[in-house]
C-alpha positions in Angstrom: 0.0 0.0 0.0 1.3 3.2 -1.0 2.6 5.6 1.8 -0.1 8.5 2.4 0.9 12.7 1.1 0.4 13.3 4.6 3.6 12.4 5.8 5.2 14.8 3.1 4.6 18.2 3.9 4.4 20.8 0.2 7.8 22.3 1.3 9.2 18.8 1.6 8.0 18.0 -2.2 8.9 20.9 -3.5 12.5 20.7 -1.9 12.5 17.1 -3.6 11.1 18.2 -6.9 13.4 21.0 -7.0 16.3 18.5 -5.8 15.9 16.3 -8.7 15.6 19.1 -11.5 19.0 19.8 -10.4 20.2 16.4 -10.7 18.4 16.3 -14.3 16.5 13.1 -12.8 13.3 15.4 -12.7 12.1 14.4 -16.3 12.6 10.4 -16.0 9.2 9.0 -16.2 11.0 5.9 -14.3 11.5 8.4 -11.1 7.6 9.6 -11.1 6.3 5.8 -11.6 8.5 5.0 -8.6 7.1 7.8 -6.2 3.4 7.1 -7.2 3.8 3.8 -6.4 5.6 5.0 -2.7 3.0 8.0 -2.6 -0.4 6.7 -4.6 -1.5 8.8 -7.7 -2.5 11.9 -6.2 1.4 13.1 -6.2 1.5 14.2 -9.6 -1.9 16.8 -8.8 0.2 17.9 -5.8 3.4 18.7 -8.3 0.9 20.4 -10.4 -0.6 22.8 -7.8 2.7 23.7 -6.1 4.5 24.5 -9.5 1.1 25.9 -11.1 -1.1 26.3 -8.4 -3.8 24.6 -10.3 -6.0 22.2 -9.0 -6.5 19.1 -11.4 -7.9 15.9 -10.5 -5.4 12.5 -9.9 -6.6 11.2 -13.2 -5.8 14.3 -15.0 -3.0 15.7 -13.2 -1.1 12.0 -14.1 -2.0 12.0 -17.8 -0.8 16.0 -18.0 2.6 14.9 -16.7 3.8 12.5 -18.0 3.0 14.3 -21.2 4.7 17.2 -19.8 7.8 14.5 -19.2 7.6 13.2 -23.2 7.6 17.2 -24.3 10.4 18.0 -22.0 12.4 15.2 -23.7 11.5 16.4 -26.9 12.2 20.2 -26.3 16.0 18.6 -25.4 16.3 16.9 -28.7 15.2 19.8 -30.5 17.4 22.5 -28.9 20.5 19.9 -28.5 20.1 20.7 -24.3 18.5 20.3 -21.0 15.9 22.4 -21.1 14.5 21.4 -17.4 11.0 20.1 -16.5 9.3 23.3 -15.6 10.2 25.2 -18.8 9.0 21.9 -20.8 5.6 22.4 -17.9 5.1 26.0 -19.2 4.8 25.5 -22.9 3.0 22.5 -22.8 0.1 24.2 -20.3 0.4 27.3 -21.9 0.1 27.0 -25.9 -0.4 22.6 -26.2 -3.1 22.4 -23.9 -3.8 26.0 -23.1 -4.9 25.2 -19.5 -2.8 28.2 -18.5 -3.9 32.0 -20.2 -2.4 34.4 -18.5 0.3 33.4 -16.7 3.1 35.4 -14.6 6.5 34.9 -14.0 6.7 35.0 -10.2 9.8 34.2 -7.5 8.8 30.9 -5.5 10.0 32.6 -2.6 7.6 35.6 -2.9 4.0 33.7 -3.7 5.1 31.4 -1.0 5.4 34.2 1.2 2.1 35.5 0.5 0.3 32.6 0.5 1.7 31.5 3.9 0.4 34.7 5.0 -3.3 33.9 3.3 -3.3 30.5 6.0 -2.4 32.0 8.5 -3.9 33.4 11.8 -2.0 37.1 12.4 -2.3 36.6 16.2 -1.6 33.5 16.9 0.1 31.8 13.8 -2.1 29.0 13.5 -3.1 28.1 10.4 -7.0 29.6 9.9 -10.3 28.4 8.7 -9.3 28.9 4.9 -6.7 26.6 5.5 -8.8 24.4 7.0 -11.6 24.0 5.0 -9.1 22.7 2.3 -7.4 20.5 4.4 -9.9 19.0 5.8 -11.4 18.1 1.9 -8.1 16.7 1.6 -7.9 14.7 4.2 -11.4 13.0 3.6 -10.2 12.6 0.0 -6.7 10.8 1.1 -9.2 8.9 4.0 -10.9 7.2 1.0 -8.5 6.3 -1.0 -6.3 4.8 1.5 -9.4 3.5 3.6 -7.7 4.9 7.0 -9.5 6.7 9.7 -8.7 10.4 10.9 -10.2 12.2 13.6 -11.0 16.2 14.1 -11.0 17.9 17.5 -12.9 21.0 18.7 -11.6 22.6 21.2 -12.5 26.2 22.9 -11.9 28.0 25.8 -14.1 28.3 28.8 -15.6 31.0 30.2 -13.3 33.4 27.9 -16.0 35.9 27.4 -16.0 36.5 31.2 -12.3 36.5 31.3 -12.0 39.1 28.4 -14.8 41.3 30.1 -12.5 41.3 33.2 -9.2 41.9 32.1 -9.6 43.5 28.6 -9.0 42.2 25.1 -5.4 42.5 25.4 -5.1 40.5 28.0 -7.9 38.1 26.1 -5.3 38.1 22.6 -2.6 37.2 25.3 -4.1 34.5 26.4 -5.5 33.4 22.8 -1.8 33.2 21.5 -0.4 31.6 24.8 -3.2 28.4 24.3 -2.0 28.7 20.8 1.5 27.9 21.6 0.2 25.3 24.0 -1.4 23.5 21.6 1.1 23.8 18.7 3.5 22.1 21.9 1.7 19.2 22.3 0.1 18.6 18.6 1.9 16.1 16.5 4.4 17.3 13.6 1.6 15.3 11.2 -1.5 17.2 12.5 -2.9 20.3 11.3 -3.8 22.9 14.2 -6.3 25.9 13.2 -7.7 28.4 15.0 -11.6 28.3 13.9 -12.4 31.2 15.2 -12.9 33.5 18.1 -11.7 31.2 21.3 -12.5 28.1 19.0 -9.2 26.0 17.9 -9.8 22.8 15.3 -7.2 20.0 14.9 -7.2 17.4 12.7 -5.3 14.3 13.4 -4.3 12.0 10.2 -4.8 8.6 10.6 -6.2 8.8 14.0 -8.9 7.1 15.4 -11.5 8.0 18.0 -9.5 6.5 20.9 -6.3 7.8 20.0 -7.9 11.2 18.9 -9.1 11.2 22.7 -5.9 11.0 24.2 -4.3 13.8 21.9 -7.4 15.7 23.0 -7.1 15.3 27.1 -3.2 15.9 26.1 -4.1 19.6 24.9 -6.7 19.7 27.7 -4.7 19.2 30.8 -1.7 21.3 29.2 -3.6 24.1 28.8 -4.9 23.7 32.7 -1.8 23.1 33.9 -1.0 26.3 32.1 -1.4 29.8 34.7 -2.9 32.8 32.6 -2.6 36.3 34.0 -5.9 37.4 35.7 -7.5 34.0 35.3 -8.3 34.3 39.0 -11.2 37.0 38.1 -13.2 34.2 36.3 -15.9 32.0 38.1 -14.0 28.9 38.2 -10.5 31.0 39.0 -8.9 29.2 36.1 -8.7 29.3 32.5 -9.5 25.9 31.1 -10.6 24.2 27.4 -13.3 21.8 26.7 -13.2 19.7 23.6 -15.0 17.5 21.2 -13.7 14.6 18.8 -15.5 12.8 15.8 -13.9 10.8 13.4 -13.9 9.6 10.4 -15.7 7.3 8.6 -16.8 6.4 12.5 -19.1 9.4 12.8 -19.7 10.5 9.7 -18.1 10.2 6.2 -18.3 14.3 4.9 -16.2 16.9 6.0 -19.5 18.9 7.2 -21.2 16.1 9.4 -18.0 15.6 10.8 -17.6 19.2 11.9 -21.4 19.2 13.2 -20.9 16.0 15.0 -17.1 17.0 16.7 -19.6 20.7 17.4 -21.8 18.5 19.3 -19.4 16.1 21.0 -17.9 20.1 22.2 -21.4 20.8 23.2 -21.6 18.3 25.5 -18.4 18.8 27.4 -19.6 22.3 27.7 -22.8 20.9 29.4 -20.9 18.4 31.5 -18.4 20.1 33.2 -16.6 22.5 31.4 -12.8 21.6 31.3 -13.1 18.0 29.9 -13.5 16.4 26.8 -16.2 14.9 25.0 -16.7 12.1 21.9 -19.5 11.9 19.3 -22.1 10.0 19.4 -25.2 8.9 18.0 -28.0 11.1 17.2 -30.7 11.0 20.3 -33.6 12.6 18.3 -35.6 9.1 17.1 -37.2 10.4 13.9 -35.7 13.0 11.5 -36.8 16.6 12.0 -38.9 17.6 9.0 -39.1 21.5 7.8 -42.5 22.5 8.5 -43.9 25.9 9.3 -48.2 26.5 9.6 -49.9 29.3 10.4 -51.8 29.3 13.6 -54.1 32.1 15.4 -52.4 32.8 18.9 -53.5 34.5 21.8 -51.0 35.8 24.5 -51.0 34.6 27.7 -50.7 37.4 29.8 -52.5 40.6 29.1 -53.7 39.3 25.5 -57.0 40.8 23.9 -58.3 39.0 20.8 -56.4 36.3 18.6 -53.3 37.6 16.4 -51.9 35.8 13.1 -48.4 33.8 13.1 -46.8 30.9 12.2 -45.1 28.1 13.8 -43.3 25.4 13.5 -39.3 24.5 12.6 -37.1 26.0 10.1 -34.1 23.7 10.0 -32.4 23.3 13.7 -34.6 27.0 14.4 -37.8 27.1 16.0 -40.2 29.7 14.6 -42.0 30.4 18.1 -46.1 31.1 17.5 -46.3 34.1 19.8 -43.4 36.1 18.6 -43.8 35.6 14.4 -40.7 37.4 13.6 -38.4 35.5 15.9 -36.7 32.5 15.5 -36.0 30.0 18.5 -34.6 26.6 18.9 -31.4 24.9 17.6 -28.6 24.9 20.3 -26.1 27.6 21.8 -23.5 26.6 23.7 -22.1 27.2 26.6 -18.8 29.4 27.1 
């Protein structure tokens, strides 16, 4: 079975790729059949995107290079010299198969720069939800094709609305990047750590299952505890603590959004538990599937009402559309700090 993407970082490919242009070995087919059988097919769309930044499917992406690797070969013979695989990448993309139109001539250095920049979180340096979102579509895709599990943890802090009331949002963006460097601490090499938003942090553990995922997530948990914050003693529970939630993959659910809602929910109960512990999904408690449905009804209030009024009620989604107040909407869940 071919060894997963995951364990080579884009950096580390590029460094290779580069590394074997050098070497003139970067336009042997022989060299690219070897690392898909190490790496699976999806390496030659990764290639692609970091030397193009194009997205193109395994399929695709394959068939494109290894014409890429014939027209590089025949660029040589023409011109009587090496004329290196990227040159050989540019004309075929550009005027054979004109899947690049406007392109730019751009330092690697420089877009790498900027695009590290567009990933990242400016106060604490995590990587942030845009990042995210496309890793975690990644991940499910490797998941599949390799059939291994993963897991995804939500964690967020407790009670950090009171404690950024107390001591000011300085002392709440402190705080935010000292958990941050916490968790970076005790978060394998392999995983990805985001900050989600707000006090909310996401990690997602490659080929990790539910029970492993738990540990990594009591890890970050009692770290963070063990941890003293300035001014944490003005909160309620005198201490500045996480709560987290873990799903997993395919175990819980087998899209990157039902995974999100479910590791949401898992956070949702630690929230409701204790605080300051962590959580795991499970199954849905609701017996039958809630249904869309809204009616009108004729209402009278309670208290103080005269006559019957118009409104509707009934659920929108997770929201409750409450009969007496018509253009509110109720229901679904809000969690705890």
């Amino acid at each position: 079975m071919p060894h997963s993407l995951d364990h080579l970082p884009d950096s580390k490919l590029l460094e290779n790729f580069l590394r074997l242009e050098k070497h003139n070995q970067a336009a042997d087919p022989q060299v690219w059949r070897d690392m898909e059988r190490r790496y699976g097919a999806s390496i030659h769309s990764r290639v692609l995107f970091l030397l193009t930044r194009k997205h193109f499917n395994p399929e695709e992406a394959r068939q494109h290079w290894f014409n890429i690797l014939e027209h590089a070969e025949a660029m040589r013979l023409a011109l009587g010299r090496e004329v290196g695989v990227r040159l050989a990448m540019c004309d075929y993309l550009i005027n054979l198969v004109h899947q690049i139109r406007d392109p730019l001539l751009v330092e690697g250095d420089t877009i790498r720069q900027k695009e590290s920049s567009a990933y990242r979180d400016e106060l604490t340096g995590l990587y942030n939800r845009r990042f995210f979102n496309r890793a975690l579509q990644q991940q499910v895709a490797e998941a599949q094709r390799f059939e291994q599990p993963f897991s995804l943890i939500m964690l967020d802090i407790d009670e950090f609305k009171k404690y950024n009331d107390v001591n000011g949002h300085m002392a709440g963006d402190r705080a935010l990047a000292e958990v941050a460097s916490i968790l970076a601490t005790t978060a394998r090499t392999i995983d990805h750590l985001v900050r989600y938003g707000g006090e909310e942090f996401m990690v997602i553990l490659p080929r990790t299952n539910k029970q492993e995922a738990t540990v990594a997530a009591e890890r970050h948990r009692q770290a963070v505890e063990q941890h003293h914050f300035s001014g944490e003693e003005s909160i309620p529970s005198g201490k500045l603590t996480l709560s987290a939630g873990v799903a997993s993959y395919p175990h819980d659910a087998n899209n990157p959004t039902d995974l999100i809602h479910k590791a949401d929910m898992a956070l949702y109960s630690a929230k409701r538990q204790s605080r300051n512990c962590v959580a795991t999904a499970g199954p849905e408690r609701r017996e039958h599937p809630r249904v869309k449905h809204v009616a009108q009804v004729d209402y009278r209030l309670a208290m103080g009402g005269h006559g019957f009024h118009q409104g509707v009620a009934g659920w929108l989604g997770a929201r409750r559309v409450h009969p007496a107040f018509p253009w509110r909407l109720f229901g679904g869940h809000r969690r705890p700090s």
